[in-house]
C-alpha positions as CSV (number, residue, x, y, z in Angstrom):
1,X,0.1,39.4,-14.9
2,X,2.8,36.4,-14.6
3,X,4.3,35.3,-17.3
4,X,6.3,32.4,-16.0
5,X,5.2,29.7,-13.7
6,X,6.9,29.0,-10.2
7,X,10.0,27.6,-12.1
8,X,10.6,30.8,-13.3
9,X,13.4,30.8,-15.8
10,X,13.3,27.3,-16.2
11,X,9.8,27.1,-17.4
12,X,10.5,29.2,-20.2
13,X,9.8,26.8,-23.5
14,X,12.0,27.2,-26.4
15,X,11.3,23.9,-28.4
16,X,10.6,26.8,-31.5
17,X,13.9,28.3,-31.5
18,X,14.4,25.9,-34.8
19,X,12.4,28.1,-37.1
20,X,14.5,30.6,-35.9
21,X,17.4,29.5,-37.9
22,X,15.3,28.9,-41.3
23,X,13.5,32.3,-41.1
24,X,14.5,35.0,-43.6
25,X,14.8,33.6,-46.8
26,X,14.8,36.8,-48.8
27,X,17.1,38.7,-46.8
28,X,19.4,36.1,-47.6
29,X,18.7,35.5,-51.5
30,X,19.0,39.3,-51.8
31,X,22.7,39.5,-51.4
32,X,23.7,36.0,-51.7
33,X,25.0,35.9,-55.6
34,X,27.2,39.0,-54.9
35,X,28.7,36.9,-51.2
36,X,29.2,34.0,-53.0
37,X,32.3,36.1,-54.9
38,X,34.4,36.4,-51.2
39,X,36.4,34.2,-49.9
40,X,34.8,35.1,-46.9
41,X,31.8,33.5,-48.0
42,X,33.1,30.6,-47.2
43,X,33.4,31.0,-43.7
44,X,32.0,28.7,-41.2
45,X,29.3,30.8,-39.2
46,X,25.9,30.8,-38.8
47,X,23.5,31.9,-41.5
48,X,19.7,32.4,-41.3
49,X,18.0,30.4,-43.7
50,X,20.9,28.5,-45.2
51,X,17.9,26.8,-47.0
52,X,17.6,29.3,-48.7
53,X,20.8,28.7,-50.5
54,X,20.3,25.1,-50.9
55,X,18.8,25.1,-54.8
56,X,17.9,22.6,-57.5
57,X,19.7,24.4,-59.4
58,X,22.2,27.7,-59.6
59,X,21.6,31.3,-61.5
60,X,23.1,31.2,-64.9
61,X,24.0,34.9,-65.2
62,X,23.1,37.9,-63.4
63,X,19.3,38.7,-62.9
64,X,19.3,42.0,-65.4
65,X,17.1,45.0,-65.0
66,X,14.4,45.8,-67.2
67,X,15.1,48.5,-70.1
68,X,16.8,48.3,-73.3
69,X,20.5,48.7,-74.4
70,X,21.0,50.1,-78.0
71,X,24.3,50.0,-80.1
72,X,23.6,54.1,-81.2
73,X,25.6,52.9,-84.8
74,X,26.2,49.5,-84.4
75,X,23.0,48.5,-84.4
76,X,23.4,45.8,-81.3
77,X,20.3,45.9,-79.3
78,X,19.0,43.9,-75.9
79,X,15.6,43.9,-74.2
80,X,17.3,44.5,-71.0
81,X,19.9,46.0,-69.4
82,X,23.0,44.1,-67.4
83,X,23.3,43.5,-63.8
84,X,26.5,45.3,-63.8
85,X,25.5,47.9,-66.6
86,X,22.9,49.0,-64.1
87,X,25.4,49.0,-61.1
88,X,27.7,50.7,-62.7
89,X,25.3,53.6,-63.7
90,X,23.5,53.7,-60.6
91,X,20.1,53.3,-63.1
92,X,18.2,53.6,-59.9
93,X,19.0,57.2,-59.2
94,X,17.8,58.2,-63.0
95,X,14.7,60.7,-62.7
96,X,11.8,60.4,-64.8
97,X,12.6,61.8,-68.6
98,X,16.0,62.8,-67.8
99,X,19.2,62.0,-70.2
100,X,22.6,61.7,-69.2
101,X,26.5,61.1,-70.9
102,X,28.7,59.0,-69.6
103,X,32.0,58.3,-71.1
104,X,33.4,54.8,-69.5
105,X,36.7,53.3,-69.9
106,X,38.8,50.3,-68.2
107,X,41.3,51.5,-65.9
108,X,43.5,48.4,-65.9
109,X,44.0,47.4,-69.4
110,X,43.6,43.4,-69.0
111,X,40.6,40.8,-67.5
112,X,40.7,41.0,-64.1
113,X,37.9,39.4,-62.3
114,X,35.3,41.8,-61.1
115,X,34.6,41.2,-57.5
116,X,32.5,41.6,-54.6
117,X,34.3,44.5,-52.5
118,X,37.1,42.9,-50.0
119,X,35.2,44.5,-47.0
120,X,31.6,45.1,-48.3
121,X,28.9,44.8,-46.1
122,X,28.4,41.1,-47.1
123,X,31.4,40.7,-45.9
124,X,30.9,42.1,-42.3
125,X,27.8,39.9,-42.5
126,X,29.8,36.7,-43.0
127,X,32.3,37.8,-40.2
128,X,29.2,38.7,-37.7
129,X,27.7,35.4,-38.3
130,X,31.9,33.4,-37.2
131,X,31.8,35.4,-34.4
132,X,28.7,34.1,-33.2
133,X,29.1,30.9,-34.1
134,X,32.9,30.8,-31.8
135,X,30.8,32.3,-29.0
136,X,27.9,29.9,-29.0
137,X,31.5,26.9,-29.5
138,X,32.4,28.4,-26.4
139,X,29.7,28.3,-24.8
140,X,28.5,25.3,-25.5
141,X,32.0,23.4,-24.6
142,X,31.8,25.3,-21.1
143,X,28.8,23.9,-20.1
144,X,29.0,20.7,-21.4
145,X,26.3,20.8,-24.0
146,X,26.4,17.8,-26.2
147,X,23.9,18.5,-28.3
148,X,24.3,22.4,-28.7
149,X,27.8,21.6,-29.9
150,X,26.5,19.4,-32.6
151,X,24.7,21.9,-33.6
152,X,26.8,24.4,-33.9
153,X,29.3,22.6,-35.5
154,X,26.7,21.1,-38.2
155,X,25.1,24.3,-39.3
156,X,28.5,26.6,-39.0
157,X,30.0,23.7,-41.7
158,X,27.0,23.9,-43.2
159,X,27.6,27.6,-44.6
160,X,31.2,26.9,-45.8
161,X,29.9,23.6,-47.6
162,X,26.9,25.7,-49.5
163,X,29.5,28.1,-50.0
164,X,31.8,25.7,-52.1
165,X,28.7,24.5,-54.1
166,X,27.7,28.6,-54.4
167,X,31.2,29.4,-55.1
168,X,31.4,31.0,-58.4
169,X,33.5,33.8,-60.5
170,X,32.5,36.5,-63.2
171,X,35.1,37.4,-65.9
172,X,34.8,40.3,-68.5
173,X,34.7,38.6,-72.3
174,X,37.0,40.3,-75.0
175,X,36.7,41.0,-78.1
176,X,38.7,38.3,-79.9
177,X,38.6,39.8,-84.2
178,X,40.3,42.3,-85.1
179,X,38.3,44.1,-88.2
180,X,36.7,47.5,-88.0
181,X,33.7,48.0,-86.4
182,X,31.4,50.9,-86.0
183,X,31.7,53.2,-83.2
184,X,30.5,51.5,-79.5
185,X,28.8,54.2,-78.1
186,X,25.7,52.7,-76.1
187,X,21.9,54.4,-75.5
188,X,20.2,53.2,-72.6
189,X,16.4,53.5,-72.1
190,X,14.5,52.8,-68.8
191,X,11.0,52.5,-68.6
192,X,10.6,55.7,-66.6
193,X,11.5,57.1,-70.1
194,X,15.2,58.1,-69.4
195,X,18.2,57.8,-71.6
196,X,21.9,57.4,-70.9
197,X,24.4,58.1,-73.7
198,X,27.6,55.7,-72.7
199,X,30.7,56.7,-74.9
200,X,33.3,53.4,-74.9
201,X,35.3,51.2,-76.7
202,X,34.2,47.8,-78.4
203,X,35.8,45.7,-75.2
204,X,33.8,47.6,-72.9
205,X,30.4,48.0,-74.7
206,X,31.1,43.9,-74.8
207,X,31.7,43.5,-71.9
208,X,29.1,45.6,-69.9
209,X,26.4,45.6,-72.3
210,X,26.5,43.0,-74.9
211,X,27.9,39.9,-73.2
212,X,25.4,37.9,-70.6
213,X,26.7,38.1,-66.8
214,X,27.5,34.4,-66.9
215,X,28.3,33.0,-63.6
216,X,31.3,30.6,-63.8
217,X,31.1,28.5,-61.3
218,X,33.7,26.5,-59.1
219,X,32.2,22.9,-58.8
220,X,30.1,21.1,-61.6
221,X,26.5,20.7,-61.4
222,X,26.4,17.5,-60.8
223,X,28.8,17.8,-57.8
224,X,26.6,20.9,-56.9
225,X,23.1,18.4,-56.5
226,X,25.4,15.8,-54.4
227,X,26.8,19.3,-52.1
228,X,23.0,20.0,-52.1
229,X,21.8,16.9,-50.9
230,X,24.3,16.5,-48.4
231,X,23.8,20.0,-46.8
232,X,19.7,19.4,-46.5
233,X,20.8,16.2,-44.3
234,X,22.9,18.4,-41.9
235,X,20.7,21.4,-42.1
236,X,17.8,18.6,-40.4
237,X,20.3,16.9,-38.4
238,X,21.4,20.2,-37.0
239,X,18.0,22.0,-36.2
240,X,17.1,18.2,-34.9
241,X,19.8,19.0,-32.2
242,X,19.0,22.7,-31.9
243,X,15.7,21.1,-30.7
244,X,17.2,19.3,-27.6
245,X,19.8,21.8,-26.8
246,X,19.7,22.6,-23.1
247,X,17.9,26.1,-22.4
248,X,20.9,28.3,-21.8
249,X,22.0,27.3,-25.2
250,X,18.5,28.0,-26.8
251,X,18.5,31.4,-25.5
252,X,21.9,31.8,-26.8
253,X,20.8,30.4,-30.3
254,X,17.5,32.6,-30.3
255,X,19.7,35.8,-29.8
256,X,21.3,35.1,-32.5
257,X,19.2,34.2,-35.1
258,X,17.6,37.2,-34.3
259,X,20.4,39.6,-34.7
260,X,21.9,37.8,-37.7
261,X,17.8,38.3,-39.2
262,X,18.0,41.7,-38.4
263,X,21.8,42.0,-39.8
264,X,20.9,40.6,-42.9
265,X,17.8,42.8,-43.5
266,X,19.6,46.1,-42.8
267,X,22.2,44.9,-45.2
268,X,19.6,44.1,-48.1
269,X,18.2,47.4,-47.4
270,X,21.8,49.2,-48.9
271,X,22.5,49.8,-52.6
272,X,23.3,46.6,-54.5
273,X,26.1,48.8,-55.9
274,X,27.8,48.9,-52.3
275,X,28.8,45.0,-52.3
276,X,30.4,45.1,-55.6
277,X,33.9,46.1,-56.4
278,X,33.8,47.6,-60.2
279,X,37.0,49.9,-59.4
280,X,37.6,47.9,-62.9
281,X,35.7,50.6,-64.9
282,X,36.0,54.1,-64.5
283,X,32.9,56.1,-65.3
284,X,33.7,59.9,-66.1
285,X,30.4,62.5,-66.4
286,X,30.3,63.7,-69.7
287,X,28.5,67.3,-69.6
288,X,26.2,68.8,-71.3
289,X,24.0,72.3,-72.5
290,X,20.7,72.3,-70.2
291,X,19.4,70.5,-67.3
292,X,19.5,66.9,-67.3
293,X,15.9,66.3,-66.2
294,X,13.5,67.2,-69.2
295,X,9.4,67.9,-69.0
296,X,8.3,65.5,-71.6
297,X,9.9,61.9,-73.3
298,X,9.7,63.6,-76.6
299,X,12.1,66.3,-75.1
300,X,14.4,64.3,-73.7
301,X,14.6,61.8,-76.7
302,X,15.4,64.9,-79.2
303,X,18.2,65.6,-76.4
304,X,19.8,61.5,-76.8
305,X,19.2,62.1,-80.6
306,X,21.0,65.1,-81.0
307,X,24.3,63.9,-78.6
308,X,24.7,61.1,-80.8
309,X,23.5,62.8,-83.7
310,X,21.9,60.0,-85.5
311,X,18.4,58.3,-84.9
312,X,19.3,54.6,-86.2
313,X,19.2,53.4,-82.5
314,X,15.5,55.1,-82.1
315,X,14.2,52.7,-84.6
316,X,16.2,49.7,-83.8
317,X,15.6,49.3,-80.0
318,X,11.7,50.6,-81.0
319,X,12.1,53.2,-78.6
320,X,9.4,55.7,-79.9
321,X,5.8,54.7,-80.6
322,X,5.2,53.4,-84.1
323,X,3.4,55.4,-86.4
324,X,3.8,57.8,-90.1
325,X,3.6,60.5,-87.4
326,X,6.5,59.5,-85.1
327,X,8.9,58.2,-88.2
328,X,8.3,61.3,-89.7
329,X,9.7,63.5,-86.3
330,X,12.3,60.9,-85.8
331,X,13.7,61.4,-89.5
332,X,13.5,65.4,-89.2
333,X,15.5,65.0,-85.9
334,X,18.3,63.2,-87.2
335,X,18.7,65.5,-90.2
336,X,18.4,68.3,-87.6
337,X,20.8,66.3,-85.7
338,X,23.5,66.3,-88.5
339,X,23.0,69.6,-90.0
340,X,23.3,71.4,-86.8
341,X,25.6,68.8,-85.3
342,X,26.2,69.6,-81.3
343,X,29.1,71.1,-80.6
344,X,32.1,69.6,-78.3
345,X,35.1,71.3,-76.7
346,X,38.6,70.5,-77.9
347,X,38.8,67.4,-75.5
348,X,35.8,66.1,-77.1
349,X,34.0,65.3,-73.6
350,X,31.5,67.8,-73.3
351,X,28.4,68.8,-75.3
352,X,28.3,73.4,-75.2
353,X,25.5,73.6,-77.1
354,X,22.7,72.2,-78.5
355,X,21.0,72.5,-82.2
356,X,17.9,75.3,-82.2
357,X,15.2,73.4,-83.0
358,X,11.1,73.3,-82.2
359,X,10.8,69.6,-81.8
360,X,7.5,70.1,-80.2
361,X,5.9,72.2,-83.0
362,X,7.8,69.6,-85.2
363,X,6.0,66.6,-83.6
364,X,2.7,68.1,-84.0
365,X,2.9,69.1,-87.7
366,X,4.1,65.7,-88.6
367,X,0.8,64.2,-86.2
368,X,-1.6,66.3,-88.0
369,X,0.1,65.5,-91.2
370,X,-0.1,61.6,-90.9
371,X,-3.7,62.0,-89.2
372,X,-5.1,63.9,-92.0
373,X,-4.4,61.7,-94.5
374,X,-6.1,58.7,-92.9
């Protein structure tokens, strides 16, 4: 079985090596928000796909997760839950019906940017992808390849060009009045029926679960369409002289793209929480009576009710079904909530015990009740 002809080496056809360089959109997208942060990020290396970062237009804000965020006594609600709010409490690793308590406060006491991490692995990514792009400089200039140093030259600029257009900064918003508000504590609800209890201040609650993630970003749109159009003419221009680089240089190109591909999908592959440096916030585990995973959502919602010993946020955020059945349970719950109030140790931090109480048995009268009055 031959797969070369009697040229050998020299036979060997490369004219595809091009798609190489636009393959791998969603590796890219994945992580590129959180690069655009660094200053590495404008680098000039190679990228796979840069296309992929040439938009019509740029994100807003953060893409937030699904969920809702409930003000437990301010009565603030969102049908989602923050990018960073999510990050921060690693909502991923929530099991089914479980409820946690999380007390979070700012460790530096001013509006510091929050930032990609200095040497994240985005960062490694963007330093992988100058090292190449010096080698393949290198390479090219030593065997006097015209058009492979075009190349190189047009779609290494190319990254630090999108980069500028991409180039963007996320500041926390504070709270600007001064009158007395209701405490900040936070519930959040996934869809997988778990709850996390978030004890903070006003800024933070603003901050994290209030306020948008709005990206502010370093050029104006209308400079970011002309940065757009110029970069699709180099990204042709460049793979045009990809396409007639000599075959030493194609092999070198094909390499890699394909490491940089591979590169990129490991990297998309870690926890979004890894790229992100939110040393900002410190997040400090609040314990409590009991395991955190419950057997049932009605279980686990009596468990939310009674640490923040009020049910306001139930019916705001429409957390429980709706029904005379159900509003009768949530009303007992509170009133069990506050007459048997949880009890905290001296720092306040930590729940010892919980109020004795059959919410099943509870649930069930109050279901037969409403049921046998239709």
């Amino acid at each position: 079985m031959k797969f070369l002809g009697a040229g050998g080496y020299n036979d060997l056809q490369l004219d595809i090596v091009g798609f190489l360089a636009i393959l791998g959109e969603s590796s890219v997208l994945v992580q590129s928000q959180v690069a655009a942060l660094s200053y590495f990020f404008l680098l000039p290396r190679l990228v796979p796909a840069p296309q992929a970062l040439i938009r019509t237009s740029r994100p807003e804000r953060l893409e937030p997760t699904r969920g809702k965020a409930v003000g437990a006594y301010s009565g603030s609600n969102r049908d989602y839950v923050n990018h960073l709010a999510h990050l921060l409490h690693e909502g991923d690793s929530l099991p089914t019906y479980s409820v946690k308590c999380e007390k979070v406060t700012n460790t530096t006491g001013t509006s510091s940017d929050i930032k990609a991490r200095t040497f994240g692995p985005t960062t490694w990514l963007s330093i992988l992808g100058f090292c190449m792009s010096i080698a393949l400089l290198g390479i090219a200039i030593r065997l006097n390849d015209g058009f492979a140093l075009v190349a190189i030259l047009a779609l290494s600029f190319l990254s630090t060009l999108v980069g500028i257009g991409n180039r963007w900064s996320l500041r926390p918003k504070k709270r600007m009045a001064t009158r007395n508000v209701p405490r900040s504590d936070v519930v959040l609800n996934y869809p997988n029926g778990s709850f996390l209890i978030i004890k903070c201040d006003e800024n933070t609650a603003r901050q994290l679960y209030w306020h948008p993630d709005e990206c502010e970003y370093m050029v104006s749109p209308t400079a970011y369409r002309a940065i757009s159009l110029c970069a699709t003419l180099i990204l042709m221009f460049g793979v045009i002289c990809l396409g007639n680089a000599t075959l030493n240089l194609q092999v070198g190109f094909a390499v890699s793209y394909i490491i940089l591909n591979a590169a990129y999908w490991v990297v998309a592959a870690f926890p979004a929480r890894w790229n992100w440096d939110l040393s900002y916030y410190h997040v400090e585990k609040i314990r409590f009576e009991g395991p955190e995973k419950m057997e049932t959502f009605t279980e686990a919602l009596w468990k939310a009710i009674a640490i923040t010993q009020t049910a306001a946020w139930v019916n705001v955020g429409s957390i429980a079904p709706v029904s005379k059945g159900w509003d009768n349970w949530i009303k007992e719950a509170e009133m069990e909530a506050k007459e048997a109030p949880a009890v905290w140790d001296e720092k306040g931090d930590a729940v010892r015990e919980f109020p004795m109480w059959d919410y099943n048995a509870a649930l069930t009268r109050h279901l037969e009740d409403a049921s046998s009055k239709v």
